[in-house]
Legacy VTK file of the C-alpha trace (Angstrom):
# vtk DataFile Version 3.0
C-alpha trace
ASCII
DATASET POLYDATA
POINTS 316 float
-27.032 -16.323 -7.924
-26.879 -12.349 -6.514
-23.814 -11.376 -5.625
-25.402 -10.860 -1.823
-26.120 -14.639 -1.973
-22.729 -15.261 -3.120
-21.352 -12.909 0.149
-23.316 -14.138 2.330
-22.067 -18.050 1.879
-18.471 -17.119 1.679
-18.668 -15.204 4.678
-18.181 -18.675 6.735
-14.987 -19.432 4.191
-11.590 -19.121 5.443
-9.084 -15.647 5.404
-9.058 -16.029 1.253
-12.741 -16.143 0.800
-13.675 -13.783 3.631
-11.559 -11.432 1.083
-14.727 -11.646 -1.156
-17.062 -10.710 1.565
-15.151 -7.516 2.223
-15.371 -6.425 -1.310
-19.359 -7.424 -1.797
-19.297 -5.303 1.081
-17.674 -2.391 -0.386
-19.129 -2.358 -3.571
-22.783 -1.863 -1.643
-22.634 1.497 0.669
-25.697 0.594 1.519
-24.062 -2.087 3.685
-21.769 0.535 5.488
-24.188 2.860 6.630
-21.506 3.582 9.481
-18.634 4.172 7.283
-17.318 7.847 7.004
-17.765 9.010 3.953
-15.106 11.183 2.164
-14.234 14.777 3.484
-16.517 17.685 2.018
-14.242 19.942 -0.613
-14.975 22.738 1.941
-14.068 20.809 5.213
-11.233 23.224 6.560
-8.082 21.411 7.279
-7.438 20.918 10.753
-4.840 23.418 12.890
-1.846 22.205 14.451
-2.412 22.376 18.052
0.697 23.417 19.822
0.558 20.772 22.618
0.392 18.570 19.977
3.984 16.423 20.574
6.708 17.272 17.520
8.104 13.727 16.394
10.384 14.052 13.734
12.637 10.684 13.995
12.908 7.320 15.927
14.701 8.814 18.829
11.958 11.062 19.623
9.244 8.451 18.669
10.701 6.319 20.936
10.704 8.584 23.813
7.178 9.521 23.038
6.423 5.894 22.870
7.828 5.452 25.819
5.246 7.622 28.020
2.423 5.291 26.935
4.578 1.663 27.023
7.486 0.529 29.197
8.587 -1.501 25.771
8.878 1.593 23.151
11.397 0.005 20.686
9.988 -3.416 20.732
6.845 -1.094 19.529
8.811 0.203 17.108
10.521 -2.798 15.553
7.362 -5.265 16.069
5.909 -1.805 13.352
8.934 -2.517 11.510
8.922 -6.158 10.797
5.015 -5.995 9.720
6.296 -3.360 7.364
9.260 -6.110 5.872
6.734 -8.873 6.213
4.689 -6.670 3.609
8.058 -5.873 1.163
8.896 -3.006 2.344
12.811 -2.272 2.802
14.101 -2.085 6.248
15.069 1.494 5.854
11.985 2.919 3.936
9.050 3.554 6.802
8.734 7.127 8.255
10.839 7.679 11.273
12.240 4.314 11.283
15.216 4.465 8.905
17.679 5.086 11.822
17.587 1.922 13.133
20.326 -0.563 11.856
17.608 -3.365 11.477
18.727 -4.469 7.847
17.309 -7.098 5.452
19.739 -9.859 4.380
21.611 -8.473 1.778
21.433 -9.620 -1.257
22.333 -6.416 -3.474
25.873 -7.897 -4.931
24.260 -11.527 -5.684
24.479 -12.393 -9.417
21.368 -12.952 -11.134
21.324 -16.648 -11.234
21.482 -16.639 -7.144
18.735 -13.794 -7.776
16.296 -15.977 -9.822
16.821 -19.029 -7.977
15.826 -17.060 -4.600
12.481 -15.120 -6.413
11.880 -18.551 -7.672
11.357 -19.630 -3.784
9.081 -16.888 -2.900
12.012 -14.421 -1.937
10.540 -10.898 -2.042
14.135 -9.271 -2.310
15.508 -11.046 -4.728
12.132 -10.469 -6.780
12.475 -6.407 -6.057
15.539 -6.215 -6.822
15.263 -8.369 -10.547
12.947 -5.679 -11.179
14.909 -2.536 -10.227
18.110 -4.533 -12.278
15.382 -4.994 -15.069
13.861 -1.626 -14.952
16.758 0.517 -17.249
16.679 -2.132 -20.217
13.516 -3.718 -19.682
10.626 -1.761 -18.117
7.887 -4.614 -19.018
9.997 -7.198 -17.367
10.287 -4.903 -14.421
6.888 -4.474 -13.915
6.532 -8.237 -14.589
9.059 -8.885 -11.777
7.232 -6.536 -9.639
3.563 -8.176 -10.293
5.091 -11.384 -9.405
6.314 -9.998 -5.715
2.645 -9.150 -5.192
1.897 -12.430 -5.832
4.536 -13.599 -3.542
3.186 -10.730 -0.803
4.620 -7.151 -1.591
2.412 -4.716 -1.038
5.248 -2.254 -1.230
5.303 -3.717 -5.102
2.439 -2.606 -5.541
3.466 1.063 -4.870
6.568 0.374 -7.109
4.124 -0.444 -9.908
2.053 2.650 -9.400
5.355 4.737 -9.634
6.529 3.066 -12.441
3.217 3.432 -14.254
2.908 7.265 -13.279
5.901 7.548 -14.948
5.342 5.940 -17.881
1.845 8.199 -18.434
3.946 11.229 -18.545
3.470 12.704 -22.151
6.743 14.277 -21.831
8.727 10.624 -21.583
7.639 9.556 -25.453
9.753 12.733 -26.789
12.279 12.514 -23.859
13.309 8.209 -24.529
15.386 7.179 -27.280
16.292 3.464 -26.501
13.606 1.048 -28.340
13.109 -0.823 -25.611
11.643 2.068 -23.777
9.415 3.053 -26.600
7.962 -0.692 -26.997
7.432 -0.333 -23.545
5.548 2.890 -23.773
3.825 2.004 -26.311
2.751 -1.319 -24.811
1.721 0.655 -21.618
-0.211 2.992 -23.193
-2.411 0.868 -25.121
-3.940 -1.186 -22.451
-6.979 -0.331 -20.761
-7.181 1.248 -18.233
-5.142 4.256 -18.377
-1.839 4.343 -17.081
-2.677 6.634 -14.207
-5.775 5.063 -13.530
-3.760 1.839 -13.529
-1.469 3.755 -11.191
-3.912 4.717 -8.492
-5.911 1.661 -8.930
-2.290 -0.321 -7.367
-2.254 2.478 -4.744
-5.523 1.839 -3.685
-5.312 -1.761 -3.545
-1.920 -1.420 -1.684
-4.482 0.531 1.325
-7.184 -2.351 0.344
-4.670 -4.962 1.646
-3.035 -3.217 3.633
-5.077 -0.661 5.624
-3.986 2.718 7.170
-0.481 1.067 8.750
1.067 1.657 5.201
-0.413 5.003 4.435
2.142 7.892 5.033
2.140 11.214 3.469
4.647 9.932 0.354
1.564 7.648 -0.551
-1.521 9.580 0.621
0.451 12.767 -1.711
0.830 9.600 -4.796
-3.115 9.235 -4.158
-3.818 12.821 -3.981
-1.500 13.810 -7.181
-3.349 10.940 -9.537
-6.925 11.416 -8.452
-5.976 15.119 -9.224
-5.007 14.318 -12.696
-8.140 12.399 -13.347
-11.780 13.358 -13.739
-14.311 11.859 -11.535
-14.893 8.737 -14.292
-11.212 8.156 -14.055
-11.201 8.021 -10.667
-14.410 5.561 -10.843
-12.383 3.624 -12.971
-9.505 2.945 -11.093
-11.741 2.548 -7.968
-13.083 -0.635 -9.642
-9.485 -1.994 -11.215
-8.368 -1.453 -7.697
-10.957 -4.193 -6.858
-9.974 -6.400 -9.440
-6.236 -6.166 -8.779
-7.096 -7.193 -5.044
-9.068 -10.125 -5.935
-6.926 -11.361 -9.155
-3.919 -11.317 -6.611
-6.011 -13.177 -3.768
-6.477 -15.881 -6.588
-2.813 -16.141 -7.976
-2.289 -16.613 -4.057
-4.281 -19.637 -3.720
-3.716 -20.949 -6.989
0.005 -20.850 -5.654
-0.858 -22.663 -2.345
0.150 -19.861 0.044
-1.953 -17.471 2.139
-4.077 -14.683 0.719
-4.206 -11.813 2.786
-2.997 -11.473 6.454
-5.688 -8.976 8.877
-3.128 -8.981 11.627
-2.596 -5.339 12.792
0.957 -4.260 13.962
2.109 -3.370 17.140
2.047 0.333 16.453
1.652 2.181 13.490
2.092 5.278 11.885
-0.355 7.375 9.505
-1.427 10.492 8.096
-4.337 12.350 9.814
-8.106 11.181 8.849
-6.742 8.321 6.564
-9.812 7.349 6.060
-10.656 10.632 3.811
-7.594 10.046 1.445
-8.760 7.725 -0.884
-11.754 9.377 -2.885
-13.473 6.511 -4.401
-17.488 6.748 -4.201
-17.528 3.596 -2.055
-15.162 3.703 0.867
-12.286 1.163 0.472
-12.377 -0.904 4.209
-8.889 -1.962 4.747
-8.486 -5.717 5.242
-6.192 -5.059 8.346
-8.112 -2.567 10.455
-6.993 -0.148 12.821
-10.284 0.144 14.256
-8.999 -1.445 17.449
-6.097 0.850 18.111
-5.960 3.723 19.900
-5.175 6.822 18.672
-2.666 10.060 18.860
-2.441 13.032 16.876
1.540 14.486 16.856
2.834 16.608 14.675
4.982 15.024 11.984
8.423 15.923 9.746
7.388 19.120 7.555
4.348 19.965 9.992
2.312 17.891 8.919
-0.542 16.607 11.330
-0.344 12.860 11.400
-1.514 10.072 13.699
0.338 6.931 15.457
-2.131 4.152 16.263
-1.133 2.060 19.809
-2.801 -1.518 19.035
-4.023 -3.688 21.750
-1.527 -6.772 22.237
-2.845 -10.474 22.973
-1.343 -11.579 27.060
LINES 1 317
316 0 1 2 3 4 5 6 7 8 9 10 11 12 13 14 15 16 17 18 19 20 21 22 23 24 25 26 27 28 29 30 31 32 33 34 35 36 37 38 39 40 41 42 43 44 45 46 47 48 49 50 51 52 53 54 55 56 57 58 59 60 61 62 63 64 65 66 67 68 69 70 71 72 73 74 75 76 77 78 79 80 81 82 83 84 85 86 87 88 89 90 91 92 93 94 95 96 97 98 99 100 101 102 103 104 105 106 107 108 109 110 111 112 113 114 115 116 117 118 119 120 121 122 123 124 125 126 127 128 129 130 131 132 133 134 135 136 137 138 139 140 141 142 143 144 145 146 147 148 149 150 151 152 153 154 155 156 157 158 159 160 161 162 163 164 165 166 167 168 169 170 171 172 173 174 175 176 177 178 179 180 181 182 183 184 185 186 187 188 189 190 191 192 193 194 195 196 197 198 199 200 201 202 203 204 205 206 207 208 209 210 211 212 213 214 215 216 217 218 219 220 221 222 223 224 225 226 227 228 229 230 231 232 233 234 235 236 237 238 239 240 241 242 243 244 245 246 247 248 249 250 251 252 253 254 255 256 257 258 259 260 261 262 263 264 265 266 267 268 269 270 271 272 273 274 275 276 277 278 279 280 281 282 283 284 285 286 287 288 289 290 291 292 293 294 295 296 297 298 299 300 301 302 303 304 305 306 307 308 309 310 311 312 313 314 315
């Protein structure tokens, strides 16, 4: 049976199968005729308009927010818990790490407490057996941090790409002593893909799952820094992994009982400019939660940079 056949039968499945559909979809641009399709190496970069509003922490987003919404913060935190309800700590989005709107803490609970909690489904206890793991035990980090994308971290998934970026740095082999580091190297090293193609293969699934509400300039730069380090075969490769990372984790979801893949858009969200031209695979990746819905706002970020907040419509 053709893989359109296949599509077009799932397309009346539920969230998990519709998952399927999307990447059919993807794989075929000629399905997406009205899809952007990556920025031209000569497109100029666009100037910084001066009336453009300067937003450089939640205070000042707030206040922006606040001339387009009479409820600004709950804006702001609704942002923030779809950020938590995807891993992420409470204090790591853009602009947001001012407000005291902490996860439970769980950073001076032993490790038994620890493994009983990941054992449940806990994301934190799961991230933070793998940053406990990570000096002795780098496999069993990135074990630890596979299984919170099972559980739903799509911030894990960015941990694994850093983790693997670091492990492809030639320098590292002469620079580690400790065995377990060099097993772990050499462990790393010797599956295909590539550790950097396994690295921006995770970051591109992370905006696969995800969509544009996750990618700010620390992870657009990630994207930018590995497809620079890669030649355009690389980059093909890790396009496709990024595929097969999104559905193998889809089916450890199910297999588990639990959902696959939430498309609910936040409340708000924040972005880079022109997300869609930051990931440079052939076929353009379409998010699974979509902004298209939102409104949007060009402001001028921290360090200059052009960015974009998205206002999403709210159900009555």
């Amino acid at each position: 049976m053709s893989r359109t056949n296949i599509s077009i039968l799932l397309a009346t499945a539920l969230l998990g199968i519709l998952l399927w559909v999307v990447i059919s979809i993807a794989r075929d641009a000629s399905r997406a005729p009205d899809i952007p399709l990556p920025m031209p190496a000569d497109e100029v970069a666009p100037t910084l308009d001066p009336s453009l509003p300067r937003i450089t922490n939640r205070r000042e987003l707030t206040d922006w927010l606040s001339t387009h919404s009479k409820a600004s913060e709950q804006l702001v935190d609704g942002y923030q818990d779809w950020l938590r309800g995807q891993g992420y700590p409470a204090d790591s989005a853009l602009l947001l790490a001012p407000a005291a709107l902490a996860a439970e803490d769980l950073a001076n609970e032993d490790d038994a407490m620890l493994l009983m909690l990941a054992g449940q489904g806990d994301i934190t206890a799961t991230h933070l057996l793998a940053e406990r793991s990570l000096a002795t035990d780098p496999l069993s980090a990135l074990d630890w941090f596979d299984q919170a994308v099972i559980d739903g971290s799509v911030y894990a998934m960015l941990r694994i790409a850093d983790l693997l970026t670091t492990f492809a740095d030639p320098e590292l082999a002469d620079f580690v002593s400790d065995p377990a580091w060099q097993a772990a190297l050499e462990s790393i090293n010797s599956v295909s893909p590539a550790p950097r193609e396994r690295a921006l293969a995770w970051s591109i699934a992370a905006v696969t799952v995800a969509g544009y509400a996750i990618l700010d300039p620390s992870h657009a730069e990630r994207i930018a820094n590995l497809s620079e380090q890669l030649d355009s075969a690389g980059i093909e490769r890790a396009c496709n992994a990024a595929q097969d990372f999104v559905l193998q984790t889809a089916a450890a979801r199910r297999v588990r009982g639990g959902a696959v893949f939430s498309t609910e858009a936040p409340p708000f969200a924040i972005s880079v400019a022109n997300p869609e031209y930051v990931v440079s695979c052939d076929v353009p990746v379409i998010p699974l939660v979509s902004l298209t819905a939102c409104e949007k706002n060009a402001f001028v970020g921290p360090g200059e940079k052009l960015m974009t907040a998205w206002l999403c419509p709210q159900p009555n």
